[in-house]
VOVEX-991950 format. One record per residue (C-alpha): chain; z, y, x; residue number from 1. Coordinates in nm, 2 decimals, always signed. Layout:
N
- kette | pz | py | px | nr
- A | Z | Y | X | NUM;
...
REM end
This chain:
178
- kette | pz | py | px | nr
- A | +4.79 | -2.02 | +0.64 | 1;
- A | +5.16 | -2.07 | +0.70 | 2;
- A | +5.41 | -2.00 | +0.40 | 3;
- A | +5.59 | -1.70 | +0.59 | 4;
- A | +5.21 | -1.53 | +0.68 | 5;
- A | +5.19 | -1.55 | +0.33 | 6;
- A | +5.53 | -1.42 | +0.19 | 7;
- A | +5.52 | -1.15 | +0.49 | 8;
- A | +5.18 | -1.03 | +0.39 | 9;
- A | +5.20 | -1.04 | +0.02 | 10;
- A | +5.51 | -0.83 | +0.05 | 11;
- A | +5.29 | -0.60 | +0.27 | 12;
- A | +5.00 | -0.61 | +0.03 | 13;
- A | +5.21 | -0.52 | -0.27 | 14;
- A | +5.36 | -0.28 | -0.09 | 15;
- A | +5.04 | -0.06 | -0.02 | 16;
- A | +4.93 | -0.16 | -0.38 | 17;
- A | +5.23 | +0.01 | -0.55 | 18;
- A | +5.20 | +0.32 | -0.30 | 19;
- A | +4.83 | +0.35 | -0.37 | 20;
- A | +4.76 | +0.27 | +0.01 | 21;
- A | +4.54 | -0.05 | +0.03 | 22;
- A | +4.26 | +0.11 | +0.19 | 23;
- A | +4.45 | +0.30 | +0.45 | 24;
- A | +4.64 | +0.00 | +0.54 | 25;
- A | +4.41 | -0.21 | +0.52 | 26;
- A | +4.21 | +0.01 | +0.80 | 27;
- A | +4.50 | +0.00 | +1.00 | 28;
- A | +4.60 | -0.29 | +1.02 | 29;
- A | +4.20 | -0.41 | +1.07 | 30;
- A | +4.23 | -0.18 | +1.36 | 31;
- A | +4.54 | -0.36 | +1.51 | 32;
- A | +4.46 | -0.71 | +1.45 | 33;
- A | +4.15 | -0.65 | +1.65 | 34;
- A | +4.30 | -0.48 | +1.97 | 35;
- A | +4.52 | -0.75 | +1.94 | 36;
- A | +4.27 | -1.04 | +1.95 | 37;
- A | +4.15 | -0.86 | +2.28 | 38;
- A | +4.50 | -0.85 | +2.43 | 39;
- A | +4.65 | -1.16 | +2.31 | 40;
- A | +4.94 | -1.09 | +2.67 | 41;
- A | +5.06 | -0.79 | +2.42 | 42;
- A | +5.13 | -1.05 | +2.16 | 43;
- A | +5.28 | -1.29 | +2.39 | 44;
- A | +5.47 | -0.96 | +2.52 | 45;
- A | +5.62 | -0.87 | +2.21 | 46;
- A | +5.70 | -1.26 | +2.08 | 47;
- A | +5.90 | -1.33 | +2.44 | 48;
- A | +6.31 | -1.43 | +2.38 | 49;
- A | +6.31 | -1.31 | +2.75 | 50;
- A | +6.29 | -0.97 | +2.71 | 51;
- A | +6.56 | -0.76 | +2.45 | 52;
- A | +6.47 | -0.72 | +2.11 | 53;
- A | +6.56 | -0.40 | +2.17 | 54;
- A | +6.29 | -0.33 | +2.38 | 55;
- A | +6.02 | -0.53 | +2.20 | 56;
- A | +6.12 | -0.27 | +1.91 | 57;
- A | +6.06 | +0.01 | +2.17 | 58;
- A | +5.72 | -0.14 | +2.27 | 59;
- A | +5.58 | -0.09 | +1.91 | 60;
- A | +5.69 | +0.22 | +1.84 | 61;
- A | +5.58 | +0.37 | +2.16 | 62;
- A | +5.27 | +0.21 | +2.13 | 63;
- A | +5.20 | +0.25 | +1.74 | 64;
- A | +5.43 | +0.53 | +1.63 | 65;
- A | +5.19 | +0.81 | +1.67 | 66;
- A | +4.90 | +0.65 | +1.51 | 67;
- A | +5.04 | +0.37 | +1.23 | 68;
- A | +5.08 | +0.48 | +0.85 | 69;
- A | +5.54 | +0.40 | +0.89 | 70;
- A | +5.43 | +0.05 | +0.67 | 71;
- A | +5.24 | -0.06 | +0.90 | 72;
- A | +5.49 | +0.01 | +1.21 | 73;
- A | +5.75 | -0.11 | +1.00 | 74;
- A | +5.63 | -0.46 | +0.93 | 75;
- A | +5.54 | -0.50 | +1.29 | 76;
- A | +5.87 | -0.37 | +1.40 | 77;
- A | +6.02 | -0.64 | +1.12 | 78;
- A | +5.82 | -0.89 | +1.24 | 79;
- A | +5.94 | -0.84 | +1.59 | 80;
- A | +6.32 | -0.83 | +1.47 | 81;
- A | +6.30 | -1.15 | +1.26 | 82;
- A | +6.09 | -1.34 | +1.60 | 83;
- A | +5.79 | -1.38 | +1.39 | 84;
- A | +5.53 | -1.15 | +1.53 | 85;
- A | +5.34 | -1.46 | +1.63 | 86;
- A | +5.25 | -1.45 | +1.23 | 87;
- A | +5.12 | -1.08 | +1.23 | 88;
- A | +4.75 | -1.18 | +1.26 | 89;
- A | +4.75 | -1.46 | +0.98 | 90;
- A | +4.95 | -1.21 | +0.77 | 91;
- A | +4.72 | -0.94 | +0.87 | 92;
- A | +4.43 | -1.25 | +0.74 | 93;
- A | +4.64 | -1.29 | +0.39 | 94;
- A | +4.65 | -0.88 | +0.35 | 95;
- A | +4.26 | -0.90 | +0.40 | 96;
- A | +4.18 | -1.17 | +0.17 | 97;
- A | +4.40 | -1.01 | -0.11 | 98;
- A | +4.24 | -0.64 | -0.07 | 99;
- A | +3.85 | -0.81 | -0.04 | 100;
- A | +3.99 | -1.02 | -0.39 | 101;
- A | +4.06 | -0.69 | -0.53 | 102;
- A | +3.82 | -0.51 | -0.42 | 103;
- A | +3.55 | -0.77 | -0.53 | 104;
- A | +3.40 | -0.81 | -0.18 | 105;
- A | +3.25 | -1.10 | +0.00 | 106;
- A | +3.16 | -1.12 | +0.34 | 107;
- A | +2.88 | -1.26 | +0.46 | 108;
- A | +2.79 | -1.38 | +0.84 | 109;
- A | +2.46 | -1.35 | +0.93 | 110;
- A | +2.33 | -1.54 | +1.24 | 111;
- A | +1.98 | -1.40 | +1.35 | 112;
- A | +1.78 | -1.43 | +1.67 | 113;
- A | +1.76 | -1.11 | +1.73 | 114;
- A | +1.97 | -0.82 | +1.60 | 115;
- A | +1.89 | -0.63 | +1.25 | 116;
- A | +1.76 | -0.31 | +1.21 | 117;
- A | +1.91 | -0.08 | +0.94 | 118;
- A | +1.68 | -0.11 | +0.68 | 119;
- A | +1.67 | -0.50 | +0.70 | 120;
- A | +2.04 | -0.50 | +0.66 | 121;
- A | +2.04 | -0.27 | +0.40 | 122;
- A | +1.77 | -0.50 | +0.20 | 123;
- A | +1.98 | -0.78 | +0.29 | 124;
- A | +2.30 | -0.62 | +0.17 | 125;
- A | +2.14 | -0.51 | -0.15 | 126;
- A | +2.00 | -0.93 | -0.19 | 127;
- A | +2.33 | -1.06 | -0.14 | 128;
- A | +2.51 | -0.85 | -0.35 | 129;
- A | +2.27 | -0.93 | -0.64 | 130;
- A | +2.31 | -1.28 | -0.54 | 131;
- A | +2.68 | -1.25 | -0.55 | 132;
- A | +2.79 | -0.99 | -0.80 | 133;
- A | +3.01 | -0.81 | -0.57 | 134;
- A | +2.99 | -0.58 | -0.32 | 135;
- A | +2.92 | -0.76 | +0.02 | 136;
- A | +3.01 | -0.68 | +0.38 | 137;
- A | +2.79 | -0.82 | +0.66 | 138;
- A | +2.89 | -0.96 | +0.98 | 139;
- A | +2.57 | -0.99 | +1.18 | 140;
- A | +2.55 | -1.15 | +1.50 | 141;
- A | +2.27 | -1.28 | +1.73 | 142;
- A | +2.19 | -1.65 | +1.79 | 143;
- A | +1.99 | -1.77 | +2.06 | 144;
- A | +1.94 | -2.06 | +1.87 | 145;
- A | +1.79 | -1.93 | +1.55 | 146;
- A | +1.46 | -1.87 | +1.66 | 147;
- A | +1.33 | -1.66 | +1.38 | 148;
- A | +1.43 | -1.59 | +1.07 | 149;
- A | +1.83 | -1.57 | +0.93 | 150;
- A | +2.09 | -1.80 | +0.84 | 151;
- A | +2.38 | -1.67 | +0.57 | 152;
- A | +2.69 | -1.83 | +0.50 | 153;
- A | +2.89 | -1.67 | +0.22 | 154;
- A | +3.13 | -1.79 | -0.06 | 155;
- A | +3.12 | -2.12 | +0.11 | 156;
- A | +2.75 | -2.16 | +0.08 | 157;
- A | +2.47 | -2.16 | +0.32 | 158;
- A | +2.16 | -2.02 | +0.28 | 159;
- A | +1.90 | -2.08 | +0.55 | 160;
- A | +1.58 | -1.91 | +0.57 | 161;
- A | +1.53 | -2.00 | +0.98 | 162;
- A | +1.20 | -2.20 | +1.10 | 163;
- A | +1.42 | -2.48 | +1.22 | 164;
- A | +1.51 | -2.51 | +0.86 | 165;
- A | +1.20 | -2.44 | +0.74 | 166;
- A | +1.08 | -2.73 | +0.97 | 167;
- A | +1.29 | -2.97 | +0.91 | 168;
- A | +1.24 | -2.94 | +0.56 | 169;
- A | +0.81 | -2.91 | +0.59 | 170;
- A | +0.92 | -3.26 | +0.81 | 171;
- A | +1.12 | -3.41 | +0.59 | 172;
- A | +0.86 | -3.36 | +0.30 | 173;
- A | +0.59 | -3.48 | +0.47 | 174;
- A | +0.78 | -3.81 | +0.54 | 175;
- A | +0.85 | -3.87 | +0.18 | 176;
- A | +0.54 | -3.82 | +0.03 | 177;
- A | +0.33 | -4.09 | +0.18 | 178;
REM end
C-alpha cells in the first residue's frame, strides 16, 4: 500500500472516527469502491490530464452528490483535484482495514464446491468466530476445484477440511508408516 493511500485514508478514517461516522462511511465507500472495480473506464475517466479538472470535479458531483455522505464526495472530489484518484481504491482498502481493526473483525474466504446454505454459514460463522475471538465476515465463493468439503483462509492461516486435503494427507500417512 502506497504512503499517500495511506496518509489520504487515515485522514479519511479519523475523520469519520471523530464525527462518529465509521459505519456509514465505511458503507459508502464499500459501495463505491465496488461499482468502481466494475467500471474501471470511470476511473480512468476521472484520472485523465486530458480532460479539465474542472469537469472531472463536475463528474463526481453529478454522479455522487445526491447519494455520498459530503466526506465521502469530498475526498473523491480532493482526490481528483490533487491527480491522485488513481489512489482512491487502495485508500478505500486502508479505510477498511482500520474500521475491521476497530471493529475487531476478520474476514474469512471460503472456497467450497458448491454454494452454502444459510444455516451452514451461520454454523461456520459462529466456528470461526470461536476460533478467532472476533467477530467474522464470510466471503464465500464456489470452486470447481474443491470437490467437497471447504477450504478457509483467515488471519493468514489456512484451514482445509476438502477431500483433496484429506487425501493427500490419508496418502501421505500411508507412505510414512511402512
Amino acid at each position: 500500500m502506497t504512503g499517500l493511500a495511506r496518509e489520504y485514508g487515515e485522514g479519511l478514517y479519523e475523520l469519520a472516527r471523530d464525527e462518529d461516522l465509521r459505519p456509514q462511511i465505511h458503507q459508502q465507500l464499500q459501495e463505491i469502491s465496488d461499482l468502481l472495480k466494475q467500471q474501471p473506464e470511470f476511473v480512468r475517466l476521472l484520472c485523465s490530464r486530458a480532460i479539465e479538472r474542472g469537469t472531472r470535479l463536475q463528474v463526481v458531483q453529478d454522479t455522487f452528490g445526491e447519494q455520498a455522505h459530503p466526506y465521502v464526495l469530498n475526498f473523491m472530489k480532493l482526490l481528483v483535484e490533487k491527480e491522485h484518484f488513481d489512489a482512491f481504491l487502495t485508500c478505500c482498502q486502508w479505510f477498511h482495514e482500520r474500521y475491521n481493526e476497530d471493529y475487531r473483525i476478520v474476514e474469512a474466504r471460503v472456497s467450497a464446491a458448491v454454494a452454502l446454505n444459510d444455516a451452514d454459514r451461520t454454523a461456520l460463522k459462529e466456528k470461526l468466530e470461536k476460533i478467532s475471538g472476533r467477530k467474522v465476515k464470510l466471503i464465500v465463493s464456489v470452486d470447481p476445484s474443491v470437490i467437497g468439503g471447504i477450504r478457509v483462509e483467515m488471519d493468514g492461516k489456512r484451514y482445509d477440511n476438502t477431500i483433496q486435503n484429506r487425501l493427500s494427507r490419508l496418502k501421505y500417512s500411508l507412505q510414512h508408516s511402512l
